[in-house]
PDB file of N, CA, C, O and CB in Angstrom:
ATOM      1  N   UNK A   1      22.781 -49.295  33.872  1.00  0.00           N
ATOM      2  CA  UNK A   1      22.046 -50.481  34.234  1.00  0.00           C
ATOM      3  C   UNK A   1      22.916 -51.289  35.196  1.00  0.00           C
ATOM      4  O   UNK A   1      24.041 -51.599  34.804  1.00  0.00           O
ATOM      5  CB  UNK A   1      21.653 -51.312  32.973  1.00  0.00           C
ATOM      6  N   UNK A   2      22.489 -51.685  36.484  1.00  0.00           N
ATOM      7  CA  UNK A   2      23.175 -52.338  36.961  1.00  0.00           C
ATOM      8  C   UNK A   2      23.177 -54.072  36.854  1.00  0.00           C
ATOM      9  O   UNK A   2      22.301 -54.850  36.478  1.00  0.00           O
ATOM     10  CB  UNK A   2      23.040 -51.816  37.983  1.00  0.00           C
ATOM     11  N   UNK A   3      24.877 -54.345  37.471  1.00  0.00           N
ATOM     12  CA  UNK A   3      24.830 -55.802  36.825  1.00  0.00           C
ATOM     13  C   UNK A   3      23.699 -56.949  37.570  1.00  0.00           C
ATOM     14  O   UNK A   3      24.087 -58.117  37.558  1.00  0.00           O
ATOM     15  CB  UNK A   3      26.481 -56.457  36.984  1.00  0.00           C
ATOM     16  N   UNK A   4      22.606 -56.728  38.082  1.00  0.00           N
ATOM     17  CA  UNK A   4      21.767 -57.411  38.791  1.00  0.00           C
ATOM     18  C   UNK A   4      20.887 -57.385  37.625  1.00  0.00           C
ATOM     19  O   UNK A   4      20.790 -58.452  37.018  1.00  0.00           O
ATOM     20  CB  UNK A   4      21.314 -56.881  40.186  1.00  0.00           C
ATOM     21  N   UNK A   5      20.192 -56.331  37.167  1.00  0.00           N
ATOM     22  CA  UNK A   5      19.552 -56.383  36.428  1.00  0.00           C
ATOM     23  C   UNK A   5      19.625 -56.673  34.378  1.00  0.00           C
ATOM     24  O   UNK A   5      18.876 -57.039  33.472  1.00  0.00           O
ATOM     25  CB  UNK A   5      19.210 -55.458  37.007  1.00  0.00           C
ATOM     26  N   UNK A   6      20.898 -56.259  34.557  1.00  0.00           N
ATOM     27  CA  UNK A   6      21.367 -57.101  33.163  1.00  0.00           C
ATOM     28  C   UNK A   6      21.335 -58.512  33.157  1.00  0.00           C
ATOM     29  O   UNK A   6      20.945 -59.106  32.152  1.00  0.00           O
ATOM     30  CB  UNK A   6      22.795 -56.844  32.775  1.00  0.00           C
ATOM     31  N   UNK A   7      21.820 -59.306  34.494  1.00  0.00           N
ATOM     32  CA  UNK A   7      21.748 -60.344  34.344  1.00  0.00           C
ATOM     33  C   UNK A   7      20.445 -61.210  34.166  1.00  0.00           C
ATOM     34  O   UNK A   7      20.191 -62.241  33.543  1.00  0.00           O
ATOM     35  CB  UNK A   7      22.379 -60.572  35.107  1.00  0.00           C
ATOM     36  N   UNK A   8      19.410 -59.984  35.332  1.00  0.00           N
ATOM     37  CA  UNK A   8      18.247 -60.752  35.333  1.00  0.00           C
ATOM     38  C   UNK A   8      17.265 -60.665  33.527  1.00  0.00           C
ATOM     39  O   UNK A   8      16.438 -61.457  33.074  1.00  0.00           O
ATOM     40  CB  UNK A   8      17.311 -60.011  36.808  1.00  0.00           C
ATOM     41  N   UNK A   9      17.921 -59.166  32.814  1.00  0.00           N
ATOM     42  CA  UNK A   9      17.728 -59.736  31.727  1.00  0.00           C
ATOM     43  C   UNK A   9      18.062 -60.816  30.505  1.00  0.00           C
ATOM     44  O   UNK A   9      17.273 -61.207  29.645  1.00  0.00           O
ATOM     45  CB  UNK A   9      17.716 -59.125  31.537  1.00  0.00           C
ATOM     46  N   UNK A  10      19.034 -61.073  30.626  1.00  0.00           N
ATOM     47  CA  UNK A  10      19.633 -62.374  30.147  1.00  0.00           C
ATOM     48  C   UNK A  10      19.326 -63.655  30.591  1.00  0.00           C
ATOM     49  O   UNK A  10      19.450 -64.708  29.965  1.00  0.00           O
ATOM     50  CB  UNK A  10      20.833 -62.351  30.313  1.00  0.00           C
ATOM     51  N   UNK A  11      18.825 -63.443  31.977  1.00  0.00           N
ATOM     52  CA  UNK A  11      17.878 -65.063  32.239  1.00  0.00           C
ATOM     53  C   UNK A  11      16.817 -64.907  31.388  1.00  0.00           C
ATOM     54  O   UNK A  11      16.652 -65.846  30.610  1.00  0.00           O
ATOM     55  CB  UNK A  11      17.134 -65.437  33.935  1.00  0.00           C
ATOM     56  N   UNK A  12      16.111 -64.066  31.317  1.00  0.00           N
ATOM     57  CA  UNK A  12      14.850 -64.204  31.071  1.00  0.00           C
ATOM     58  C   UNK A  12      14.721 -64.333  29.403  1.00  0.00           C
ATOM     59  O   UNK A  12      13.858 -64.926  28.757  1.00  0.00           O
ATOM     60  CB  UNK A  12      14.087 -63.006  31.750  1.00  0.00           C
ATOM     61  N   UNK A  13      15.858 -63.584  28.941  1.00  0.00           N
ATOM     62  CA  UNK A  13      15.775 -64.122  27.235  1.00  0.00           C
ATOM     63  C   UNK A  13      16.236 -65.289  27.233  1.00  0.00           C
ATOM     64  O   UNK A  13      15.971 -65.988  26.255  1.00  0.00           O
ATOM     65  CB  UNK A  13      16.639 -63.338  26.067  1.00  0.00           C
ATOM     66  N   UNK A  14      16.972 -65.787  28.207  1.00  0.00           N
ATOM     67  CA  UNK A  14      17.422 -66.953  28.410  1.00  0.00           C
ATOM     68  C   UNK A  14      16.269 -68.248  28.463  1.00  0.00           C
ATOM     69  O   UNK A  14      16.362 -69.338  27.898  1.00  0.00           O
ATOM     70  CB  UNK A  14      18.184 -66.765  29.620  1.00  0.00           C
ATOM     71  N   UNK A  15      15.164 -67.743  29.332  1.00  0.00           N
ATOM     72  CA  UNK A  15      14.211 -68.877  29.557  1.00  0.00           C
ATOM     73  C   UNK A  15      13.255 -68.499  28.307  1.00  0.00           C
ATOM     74  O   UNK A  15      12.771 -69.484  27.750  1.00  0.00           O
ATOM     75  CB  UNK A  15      13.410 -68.905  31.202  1.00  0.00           C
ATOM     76  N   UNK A  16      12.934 -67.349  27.820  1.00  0.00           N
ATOM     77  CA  UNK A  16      12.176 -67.230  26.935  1.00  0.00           C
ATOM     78  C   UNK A  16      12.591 -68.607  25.299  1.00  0.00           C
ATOM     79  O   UNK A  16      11.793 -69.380  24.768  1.00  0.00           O
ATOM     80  CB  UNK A  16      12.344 -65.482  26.738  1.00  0.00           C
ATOM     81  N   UNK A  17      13.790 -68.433  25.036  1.00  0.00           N
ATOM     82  CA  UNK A  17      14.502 -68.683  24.293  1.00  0.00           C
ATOM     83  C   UNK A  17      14.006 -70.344  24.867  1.00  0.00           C
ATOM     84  O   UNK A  17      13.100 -70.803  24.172  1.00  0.00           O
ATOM     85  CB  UNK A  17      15.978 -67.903  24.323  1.00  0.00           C
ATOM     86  N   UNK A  18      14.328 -70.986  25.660  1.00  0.00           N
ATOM     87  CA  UNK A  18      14.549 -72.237  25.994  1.00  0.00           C
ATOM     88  C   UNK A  18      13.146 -72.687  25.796  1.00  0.00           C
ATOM     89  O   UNK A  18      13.071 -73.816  25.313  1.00  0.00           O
ATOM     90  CB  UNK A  18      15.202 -72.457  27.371  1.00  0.00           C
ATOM     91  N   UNK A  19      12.195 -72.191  26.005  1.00  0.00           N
ATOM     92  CA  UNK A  19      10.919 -72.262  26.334  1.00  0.00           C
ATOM     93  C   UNK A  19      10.222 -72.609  24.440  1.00  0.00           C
ATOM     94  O   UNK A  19       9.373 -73.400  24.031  1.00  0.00           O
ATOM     95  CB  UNK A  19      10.426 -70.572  27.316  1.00  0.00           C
ATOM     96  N   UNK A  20      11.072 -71.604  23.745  1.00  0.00           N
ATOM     97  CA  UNK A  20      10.197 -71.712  22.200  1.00  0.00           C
ATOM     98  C   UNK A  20      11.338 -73.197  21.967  1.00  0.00           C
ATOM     99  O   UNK A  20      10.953 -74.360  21.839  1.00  0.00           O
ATOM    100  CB  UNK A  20      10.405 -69.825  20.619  1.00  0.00           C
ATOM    101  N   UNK A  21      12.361 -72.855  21.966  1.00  0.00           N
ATOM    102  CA  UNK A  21      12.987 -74.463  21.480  1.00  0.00           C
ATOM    103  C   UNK A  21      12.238 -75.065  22.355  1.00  0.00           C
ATOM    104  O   UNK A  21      11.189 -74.890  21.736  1.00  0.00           O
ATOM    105  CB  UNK A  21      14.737 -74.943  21.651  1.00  0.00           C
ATOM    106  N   UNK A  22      12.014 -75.454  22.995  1.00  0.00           N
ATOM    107  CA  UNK A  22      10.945 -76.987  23.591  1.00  0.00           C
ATOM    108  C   UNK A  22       9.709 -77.144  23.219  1.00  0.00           C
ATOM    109  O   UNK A  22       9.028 -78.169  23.225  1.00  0.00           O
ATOM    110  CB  UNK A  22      10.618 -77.113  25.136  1.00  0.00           C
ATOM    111  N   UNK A  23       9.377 -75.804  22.808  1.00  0.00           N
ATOM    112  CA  UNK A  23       7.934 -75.993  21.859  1.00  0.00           C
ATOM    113  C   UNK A  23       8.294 -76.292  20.627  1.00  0.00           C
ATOM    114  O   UNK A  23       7.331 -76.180  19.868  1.00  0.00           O
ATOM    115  CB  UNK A  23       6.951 -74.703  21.695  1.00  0.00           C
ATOM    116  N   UNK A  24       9.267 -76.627  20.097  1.00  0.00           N
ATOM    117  CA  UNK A  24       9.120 -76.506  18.668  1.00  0.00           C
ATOM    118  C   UNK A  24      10.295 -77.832  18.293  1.00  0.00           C
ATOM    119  O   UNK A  24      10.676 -78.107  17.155  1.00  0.00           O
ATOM    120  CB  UNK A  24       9.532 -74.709  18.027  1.00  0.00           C
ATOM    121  N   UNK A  25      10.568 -78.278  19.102  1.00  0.00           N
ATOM    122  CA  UNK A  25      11.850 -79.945  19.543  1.00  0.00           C
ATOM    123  C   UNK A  25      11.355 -80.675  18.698  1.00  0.00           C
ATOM    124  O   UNK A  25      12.108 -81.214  17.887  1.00  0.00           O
ATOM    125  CB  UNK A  25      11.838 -81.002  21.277  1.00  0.00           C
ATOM    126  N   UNK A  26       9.826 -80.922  18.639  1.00  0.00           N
ATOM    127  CA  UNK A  26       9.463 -82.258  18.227  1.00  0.00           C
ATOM    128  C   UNK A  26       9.137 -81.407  16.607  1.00  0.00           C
ATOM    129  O   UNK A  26       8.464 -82.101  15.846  1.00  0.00           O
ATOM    130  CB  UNK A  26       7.967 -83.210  19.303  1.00  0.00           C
ATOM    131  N   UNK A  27       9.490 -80.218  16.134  1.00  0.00           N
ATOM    132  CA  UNK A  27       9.024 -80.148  14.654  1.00  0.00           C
ATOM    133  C   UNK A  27       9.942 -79.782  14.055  1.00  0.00           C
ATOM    134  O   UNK A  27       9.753 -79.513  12.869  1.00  0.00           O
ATOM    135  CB  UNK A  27       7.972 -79.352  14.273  1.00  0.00           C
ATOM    136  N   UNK A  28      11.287 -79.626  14.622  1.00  0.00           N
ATOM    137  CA  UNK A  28      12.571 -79.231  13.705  1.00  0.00           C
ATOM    138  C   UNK A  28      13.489 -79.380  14.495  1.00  0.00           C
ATOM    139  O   UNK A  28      13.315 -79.493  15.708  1.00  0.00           O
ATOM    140  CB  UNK A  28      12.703 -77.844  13.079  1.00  0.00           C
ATOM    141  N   UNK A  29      15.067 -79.411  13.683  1.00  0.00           N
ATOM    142  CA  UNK A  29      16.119 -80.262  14.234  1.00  0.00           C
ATOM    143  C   UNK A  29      16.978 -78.580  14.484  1.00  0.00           C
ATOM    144  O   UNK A  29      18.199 -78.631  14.636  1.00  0.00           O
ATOM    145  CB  UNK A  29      16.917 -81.778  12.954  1.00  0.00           C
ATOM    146  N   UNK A  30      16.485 -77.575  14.503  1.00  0.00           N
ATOM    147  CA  UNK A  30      16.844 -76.502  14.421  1.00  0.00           C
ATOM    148  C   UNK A  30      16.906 -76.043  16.190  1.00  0.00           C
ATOM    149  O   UNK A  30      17.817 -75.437  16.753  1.00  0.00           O
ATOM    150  CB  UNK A  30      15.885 -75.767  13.361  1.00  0.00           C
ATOM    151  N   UNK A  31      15.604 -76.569  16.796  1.00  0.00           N
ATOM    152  CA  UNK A  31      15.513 -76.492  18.335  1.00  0.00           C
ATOM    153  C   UNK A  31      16.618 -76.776  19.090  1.00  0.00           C
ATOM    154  O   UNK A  31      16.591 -76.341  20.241  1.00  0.00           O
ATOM    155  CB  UNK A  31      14.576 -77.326  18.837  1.00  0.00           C
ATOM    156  N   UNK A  32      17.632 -77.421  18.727  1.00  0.00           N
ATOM    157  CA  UNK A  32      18.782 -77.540  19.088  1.00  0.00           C
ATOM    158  C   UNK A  32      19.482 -76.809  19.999  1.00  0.00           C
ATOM    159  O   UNK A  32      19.731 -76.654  21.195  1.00  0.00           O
ATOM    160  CB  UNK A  32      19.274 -77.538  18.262  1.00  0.00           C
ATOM    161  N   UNK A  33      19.761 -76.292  18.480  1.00  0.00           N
ATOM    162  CA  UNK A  33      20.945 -74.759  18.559  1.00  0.00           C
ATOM    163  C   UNK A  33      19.873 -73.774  19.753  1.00  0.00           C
ATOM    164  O   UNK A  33      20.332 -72.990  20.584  1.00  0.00           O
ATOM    165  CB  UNK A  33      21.177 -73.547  16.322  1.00  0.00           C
ATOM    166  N   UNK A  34      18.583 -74.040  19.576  1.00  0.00           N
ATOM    167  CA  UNK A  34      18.011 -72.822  20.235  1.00  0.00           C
ATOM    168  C   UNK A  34      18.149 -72.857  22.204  1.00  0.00           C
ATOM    169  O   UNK A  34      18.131 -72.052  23.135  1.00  0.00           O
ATOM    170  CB  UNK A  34      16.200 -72.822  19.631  1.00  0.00           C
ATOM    171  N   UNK A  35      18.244 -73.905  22.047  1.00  0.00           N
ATOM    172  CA  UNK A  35      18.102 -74.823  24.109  1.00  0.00           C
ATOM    173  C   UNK A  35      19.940 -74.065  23.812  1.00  0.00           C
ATOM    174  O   UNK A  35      20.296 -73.008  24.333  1.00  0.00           O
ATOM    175  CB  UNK A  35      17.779 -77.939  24.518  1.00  0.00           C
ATOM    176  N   UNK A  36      20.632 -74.723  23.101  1.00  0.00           N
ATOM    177  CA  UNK A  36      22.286 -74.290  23.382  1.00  0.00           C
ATOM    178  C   UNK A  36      22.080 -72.939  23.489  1.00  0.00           C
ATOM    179  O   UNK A  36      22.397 -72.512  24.599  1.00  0.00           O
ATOM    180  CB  UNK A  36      23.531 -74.638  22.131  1.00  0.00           C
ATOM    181  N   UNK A  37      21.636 -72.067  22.681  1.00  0.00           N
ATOM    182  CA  UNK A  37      21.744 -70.834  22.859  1.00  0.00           C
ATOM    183  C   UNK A  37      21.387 -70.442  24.109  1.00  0.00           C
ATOM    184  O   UNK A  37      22.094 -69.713  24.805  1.00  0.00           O
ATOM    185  CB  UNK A  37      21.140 -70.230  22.002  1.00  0.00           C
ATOM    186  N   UNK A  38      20.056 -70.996  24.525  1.00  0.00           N
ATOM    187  CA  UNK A  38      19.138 -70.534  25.865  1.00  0.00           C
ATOM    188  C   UNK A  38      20.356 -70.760  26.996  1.00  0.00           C
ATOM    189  O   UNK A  38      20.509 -70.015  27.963  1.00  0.00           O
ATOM    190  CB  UNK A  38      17.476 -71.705  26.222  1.00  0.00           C
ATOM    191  N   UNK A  39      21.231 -71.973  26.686  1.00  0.00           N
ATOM    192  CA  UNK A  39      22.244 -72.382  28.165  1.00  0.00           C
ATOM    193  C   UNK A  39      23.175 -71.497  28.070  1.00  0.00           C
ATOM    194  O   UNK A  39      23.553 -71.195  29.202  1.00  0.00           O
ATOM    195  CB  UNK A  39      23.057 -73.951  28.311  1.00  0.00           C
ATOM    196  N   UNK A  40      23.777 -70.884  27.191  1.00  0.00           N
ATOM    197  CA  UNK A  40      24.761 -70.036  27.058  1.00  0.00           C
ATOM    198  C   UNK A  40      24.437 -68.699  27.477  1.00  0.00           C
ATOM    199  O   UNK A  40      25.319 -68.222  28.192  1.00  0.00           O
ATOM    200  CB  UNK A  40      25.185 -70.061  25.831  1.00  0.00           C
ATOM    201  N   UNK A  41      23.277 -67.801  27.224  1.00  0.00           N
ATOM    202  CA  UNK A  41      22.895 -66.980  28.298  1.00  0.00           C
ATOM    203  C   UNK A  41      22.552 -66.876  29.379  1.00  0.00           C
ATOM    204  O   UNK A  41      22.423 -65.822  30.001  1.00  0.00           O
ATOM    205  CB  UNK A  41      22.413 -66.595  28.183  1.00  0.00           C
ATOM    206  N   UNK A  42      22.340 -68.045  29.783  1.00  0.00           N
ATOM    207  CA  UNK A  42      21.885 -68.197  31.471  1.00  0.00           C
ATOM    208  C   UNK A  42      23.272 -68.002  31.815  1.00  0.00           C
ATOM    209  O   UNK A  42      23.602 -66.984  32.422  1.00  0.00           O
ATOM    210  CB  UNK A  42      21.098 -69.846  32.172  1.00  0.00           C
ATOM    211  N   UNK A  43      24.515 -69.289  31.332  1.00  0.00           N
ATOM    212  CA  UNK A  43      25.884 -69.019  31.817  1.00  0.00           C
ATOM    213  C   UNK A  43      26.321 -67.655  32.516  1.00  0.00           C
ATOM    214  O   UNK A  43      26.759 -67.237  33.588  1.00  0.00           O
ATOM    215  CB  UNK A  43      26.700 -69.169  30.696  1.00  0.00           C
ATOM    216  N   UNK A  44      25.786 -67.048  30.764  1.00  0.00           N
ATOM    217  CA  UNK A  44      26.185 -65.401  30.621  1.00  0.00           C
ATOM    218  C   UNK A  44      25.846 -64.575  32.164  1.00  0.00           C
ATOM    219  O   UNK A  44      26.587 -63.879  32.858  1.00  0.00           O
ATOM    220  CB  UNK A  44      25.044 -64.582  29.188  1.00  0.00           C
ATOM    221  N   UNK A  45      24.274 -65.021  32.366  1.00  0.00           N
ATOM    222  CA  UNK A  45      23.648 -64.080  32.989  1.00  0.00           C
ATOM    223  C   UNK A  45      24.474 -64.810  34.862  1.00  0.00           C
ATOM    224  O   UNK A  45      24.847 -64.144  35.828  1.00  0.00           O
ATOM    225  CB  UNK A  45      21.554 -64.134  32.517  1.00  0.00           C
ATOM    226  N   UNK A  46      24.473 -65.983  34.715  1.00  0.00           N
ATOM    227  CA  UNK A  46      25.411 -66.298  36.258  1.00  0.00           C
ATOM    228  C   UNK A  46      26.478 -65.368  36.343  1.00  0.00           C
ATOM    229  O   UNK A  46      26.552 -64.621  37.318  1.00  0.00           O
ATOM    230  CB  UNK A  46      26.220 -67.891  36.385  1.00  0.00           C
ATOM    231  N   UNK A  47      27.452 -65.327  35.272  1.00  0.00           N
ATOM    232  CA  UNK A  47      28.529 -64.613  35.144  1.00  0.00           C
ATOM    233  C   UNK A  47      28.426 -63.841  35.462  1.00  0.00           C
ATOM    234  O   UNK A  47      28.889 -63.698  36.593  1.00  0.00           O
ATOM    235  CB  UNK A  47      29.005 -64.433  34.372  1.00  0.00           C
ATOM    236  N   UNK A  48      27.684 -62.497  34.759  1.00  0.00           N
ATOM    237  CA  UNK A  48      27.399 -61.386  35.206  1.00  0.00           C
ATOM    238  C   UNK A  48      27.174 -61.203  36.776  1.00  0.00           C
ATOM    239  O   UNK A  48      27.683 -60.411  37.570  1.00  0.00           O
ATOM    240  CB  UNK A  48      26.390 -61.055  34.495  1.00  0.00           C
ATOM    241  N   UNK A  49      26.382 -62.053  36.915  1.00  0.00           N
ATOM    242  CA  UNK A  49      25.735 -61.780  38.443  1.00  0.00           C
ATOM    243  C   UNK A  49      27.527 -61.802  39.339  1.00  0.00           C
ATOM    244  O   UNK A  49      27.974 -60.770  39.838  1.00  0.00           O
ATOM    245  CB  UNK A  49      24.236 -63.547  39.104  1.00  0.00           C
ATOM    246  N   UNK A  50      28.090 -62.770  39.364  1.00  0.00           N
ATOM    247  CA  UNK A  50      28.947 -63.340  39.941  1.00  0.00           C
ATOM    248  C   UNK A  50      30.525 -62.317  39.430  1.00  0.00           C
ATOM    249  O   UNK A  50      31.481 -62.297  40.204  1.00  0.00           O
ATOM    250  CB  UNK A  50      28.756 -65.003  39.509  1.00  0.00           C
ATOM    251  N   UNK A  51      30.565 -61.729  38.401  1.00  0.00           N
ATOM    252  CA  UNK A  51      31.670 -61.191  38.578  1.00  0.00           C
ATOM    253  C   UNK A  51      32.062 -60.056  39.453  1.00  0.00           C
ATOM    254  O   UNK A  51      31.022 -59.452  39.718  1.00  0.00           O
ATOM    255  CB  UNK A  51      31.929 -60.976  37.599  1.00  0.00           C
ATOM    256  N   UNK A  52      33.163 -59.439  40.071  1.00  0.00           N
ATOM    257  CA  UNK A  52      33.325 -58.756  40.796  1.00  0.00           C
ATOM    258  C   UNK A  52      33.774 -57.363  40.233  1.00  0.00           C
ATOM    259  O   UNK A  52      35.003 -57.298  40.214  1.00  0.00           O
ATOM    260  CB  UNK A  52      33.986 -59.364  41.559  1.00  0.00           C
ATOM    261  N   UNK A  53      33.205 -56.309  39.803  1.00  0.00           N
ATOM    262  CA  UNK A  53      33.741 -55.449  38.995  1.00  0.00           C
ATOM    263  C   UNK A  53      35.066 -54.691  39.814  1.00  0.00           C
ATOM    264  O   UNK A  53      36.236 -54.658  39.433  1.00  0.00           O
ATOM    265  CB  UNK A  53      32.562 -54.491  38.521  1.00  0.00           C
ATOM    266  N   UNK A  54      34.685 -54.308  40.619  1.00  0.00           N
ATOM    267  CA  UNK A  54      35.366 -53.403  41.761  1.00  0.00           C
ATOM    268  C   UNK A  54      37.065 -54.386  41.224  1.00  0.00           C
ATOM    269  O   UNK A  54      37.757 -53.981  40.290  1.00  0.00           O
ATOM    270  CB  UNK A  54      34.463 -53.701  43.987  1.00  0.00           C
ATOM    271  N   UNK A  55      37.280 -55.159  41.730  1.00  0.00           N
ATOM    272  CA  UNK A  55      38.199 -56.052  41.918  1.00  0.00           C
ATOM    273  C   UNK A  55      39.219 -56.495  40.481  1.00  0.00           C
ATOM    274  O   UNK A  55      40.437 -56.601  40.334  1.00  0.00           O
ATOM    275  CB  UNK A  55      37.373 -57.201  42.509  1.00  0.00           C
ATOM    276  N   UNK A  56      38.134 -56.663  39.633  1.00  0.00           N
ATOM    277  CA  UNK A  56      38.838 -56.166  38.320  1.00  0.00           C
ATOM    278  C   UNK A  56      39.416 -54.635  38.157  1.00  0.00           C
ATOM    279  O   UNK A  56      40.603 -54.453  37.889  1.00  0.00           O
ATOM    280  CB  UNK A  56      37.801 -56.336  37.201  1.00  0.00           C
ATOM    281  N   UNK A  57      38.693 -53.783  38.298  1.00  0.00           N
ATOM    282  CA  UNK A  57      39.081 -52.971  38.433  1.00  0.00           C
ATOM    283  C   UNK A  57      40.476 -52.325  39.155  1.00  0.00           C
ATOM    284  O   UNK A  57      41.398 -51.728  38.600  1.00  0.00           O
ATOM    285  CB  UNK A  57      38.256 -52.805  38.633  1.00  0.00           C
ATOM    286  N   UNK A  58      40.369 -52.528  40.038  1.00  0.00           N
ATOM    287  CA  UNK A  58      42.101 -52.800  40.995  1.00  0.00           C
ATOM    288  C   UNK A  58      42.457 -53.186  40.159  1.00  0.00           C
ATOM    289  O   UNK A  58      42.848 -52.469  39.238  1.00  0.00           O
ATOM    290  CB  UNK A  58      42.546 -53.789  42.324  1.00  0.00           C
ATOM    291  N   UNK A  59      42.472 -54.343  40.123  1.00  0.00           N
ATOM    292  CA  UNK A  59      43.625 -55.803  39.278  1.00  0.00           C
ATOM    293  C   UNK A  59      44.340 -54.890  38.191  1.00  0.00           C
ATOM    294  O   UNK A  59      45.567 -54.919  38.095  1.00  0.00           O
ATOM    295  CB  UNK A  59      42.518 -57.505  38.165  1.00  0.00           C
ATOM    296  N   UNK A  60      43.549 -54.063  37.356  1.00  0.00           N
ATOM    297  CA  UNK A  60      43.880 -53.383  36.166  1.00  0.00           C
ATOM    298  C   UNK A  60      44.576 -52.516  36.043  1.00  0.00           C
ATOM    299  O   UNK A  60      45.355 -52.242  35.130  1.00  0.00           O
ATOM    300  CB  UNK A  60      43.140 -53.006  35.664  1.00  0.00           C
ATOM    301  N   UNK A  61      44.182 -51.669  37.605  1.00  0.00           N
ATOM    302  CA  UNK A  61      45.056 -50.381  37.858  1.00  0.00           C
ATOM    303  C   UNK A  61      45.772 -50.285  38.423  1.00  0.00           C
ATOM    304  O   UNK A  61      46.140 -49.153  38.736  1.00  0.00           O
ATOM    305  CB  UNK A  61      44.756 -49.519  38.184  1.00  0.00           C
ATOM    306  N   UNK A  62      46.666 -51.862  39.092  1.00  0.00           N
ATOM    307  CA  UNK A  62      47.668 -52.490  39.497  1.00  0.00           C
ATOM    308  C   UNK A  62      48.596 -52.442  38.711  1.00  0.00           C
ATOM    309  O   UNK A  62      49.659 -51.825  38.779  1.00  0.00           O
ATOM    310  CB  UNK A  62      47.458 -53.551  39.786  1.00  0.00           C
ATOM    311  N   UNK A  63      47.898 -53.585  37.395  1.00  0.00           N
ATOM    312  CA  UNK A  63      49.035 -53.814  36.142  1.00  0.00           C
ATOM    313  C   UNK A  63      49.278 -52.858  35.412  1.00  0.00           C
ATOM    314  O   UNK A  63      50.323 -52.888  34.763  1.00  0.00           O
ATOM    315  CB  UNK A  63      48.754 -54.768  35.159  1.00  0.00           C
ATOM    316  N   UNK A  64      48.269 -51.577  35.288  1.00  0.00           N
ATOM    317  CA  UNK A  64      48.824 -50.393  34.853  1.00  0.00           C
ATOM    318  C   UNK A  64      50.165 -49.777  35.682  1.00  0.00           C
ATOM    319  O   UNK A  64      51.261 -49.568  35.163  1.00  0.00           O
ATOM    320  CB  UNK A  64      47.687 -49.447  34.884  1.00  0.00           C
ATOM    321  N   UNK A  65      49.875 -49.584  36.828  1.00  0.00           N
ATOM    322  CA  UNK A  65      50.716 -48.405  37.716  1.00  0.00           C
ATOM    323  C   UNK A  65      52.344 -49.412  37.193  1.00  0.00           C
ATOM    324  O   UNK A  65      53.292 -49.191  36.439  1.00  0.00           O
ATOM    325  CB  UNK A  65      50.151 -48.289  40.115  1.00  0.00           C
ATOM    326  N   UNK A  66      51.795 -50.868  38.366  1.00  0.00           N
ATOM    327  CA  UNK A  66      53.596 -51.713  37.610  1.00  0.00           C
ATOM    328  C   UNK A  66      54.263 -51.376  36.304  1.00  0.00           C
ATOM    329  O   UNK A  66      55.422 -50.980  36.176  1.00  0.00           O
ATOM    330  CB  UNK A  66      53.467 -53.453  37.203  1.00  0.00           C
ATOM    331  N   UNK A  67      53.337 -51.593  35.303  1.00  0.00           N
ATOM    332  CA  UNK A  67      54.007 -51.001  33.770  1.00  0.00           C
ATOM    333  C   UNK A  67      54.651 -49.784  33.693  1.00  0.00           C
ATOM    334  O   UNK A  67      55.690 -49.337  33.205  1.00  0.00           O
ATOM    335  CB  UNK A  67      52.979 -50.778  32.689  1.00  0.00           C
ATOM    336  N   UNK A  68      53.636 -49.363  34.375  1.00  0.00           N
ATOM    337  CA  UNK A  68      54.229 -47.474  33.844  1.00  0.00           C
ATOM    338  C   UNK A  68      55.433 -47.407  34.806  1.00  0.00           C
ATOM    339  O   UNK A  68      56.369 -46.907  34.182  1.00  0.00           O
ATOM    340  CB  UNK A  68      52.834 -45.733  34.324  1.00  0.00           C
ATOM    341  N   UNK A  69      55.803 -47.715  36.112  1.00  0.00           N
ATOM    342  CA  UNK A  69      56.576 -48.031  37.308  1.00  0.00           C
ATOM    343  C   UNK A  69      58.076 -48.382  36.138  1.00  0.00           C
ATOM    344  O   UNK A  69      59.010 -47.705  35.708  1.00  0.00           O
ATOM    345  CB  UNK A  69      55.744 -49.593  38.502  1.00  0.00           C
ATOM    346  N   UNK A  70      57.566 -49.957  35.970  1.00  0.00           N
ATOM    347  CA  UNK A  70      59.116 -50.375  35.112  1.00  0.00           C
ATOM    348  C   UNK A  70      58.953 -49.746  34.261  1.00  0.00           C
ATOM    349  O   UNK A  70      60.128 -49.505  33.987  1.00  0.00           O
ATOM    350  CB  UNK A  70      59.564 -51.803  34.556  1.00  0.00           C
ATOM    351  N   UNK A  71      58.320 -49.165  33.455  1.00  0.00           N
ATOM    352  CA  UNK A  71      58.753 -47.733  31.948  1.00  0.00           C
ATOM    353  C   UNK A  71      59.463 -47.127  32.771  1.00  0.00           C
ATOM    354  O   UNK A  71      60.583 -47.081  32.262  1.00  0.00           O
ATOM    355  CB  UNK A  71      57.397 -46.417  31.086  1.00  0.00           C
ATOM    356  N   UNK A  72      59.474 -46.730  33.554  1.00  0.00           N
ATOM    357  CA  UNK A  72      60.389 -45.495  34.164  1.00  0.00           C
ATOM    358  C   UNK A  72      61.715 -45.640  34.237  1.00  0.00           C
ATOM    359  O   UNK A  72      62.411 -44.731  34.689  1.00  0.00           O
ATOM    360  CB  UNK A  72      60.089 -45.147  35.503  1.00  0.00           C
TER     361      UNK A  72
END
C-alpha cells in the first residue's frame, strides 16, 4: 500500500470519527475523547503523507555502515 493512500485512509477514519463525535457532543461527555482521537489521525495521516521514506532510509544505512566501520 502506498504511503498516499494509507494516509488518505487515515483521513477519512479520521473525518468519519470526527463527524460521529459531533453528532453525539450534545448527548455525552464521551464525544470528547472521540474529536481528540479524530485530530490525532489526521496528524497521523499528514505525517504519513509528509515523511520521507527514501531518506530515512539512507540516514539508517549510514548509522549502520559508521557502527560496523568503528567495530572494526
Amino acid at each position: 500500500m502506498s504511503k498516499i493512500l494509507f494516509a488518505d485512509k487515515l483521513h477519512n477514519a479520521a473525518e468519519a470519527l470526527g463527524e460521529k463525535a459531533a453528532d453525539h457532543e450534545a448527548q455525552c461527555g464521551i464525544a470528547h475523547y472521540g474529536k481528540q482521537a479524530s485530530e490525532w489521525l489526521d496528524h497521523s495521516a499528514e505525517y504519513v503523507r509528509q515523511f520521507d521514506y527514501e531518506q530515512a532510509d539512507a540516514k539508517i544505512r549510514e548509522y549502520v555502515r559508521r557502527a560496523r566501520d568503528a567495530a572494526s
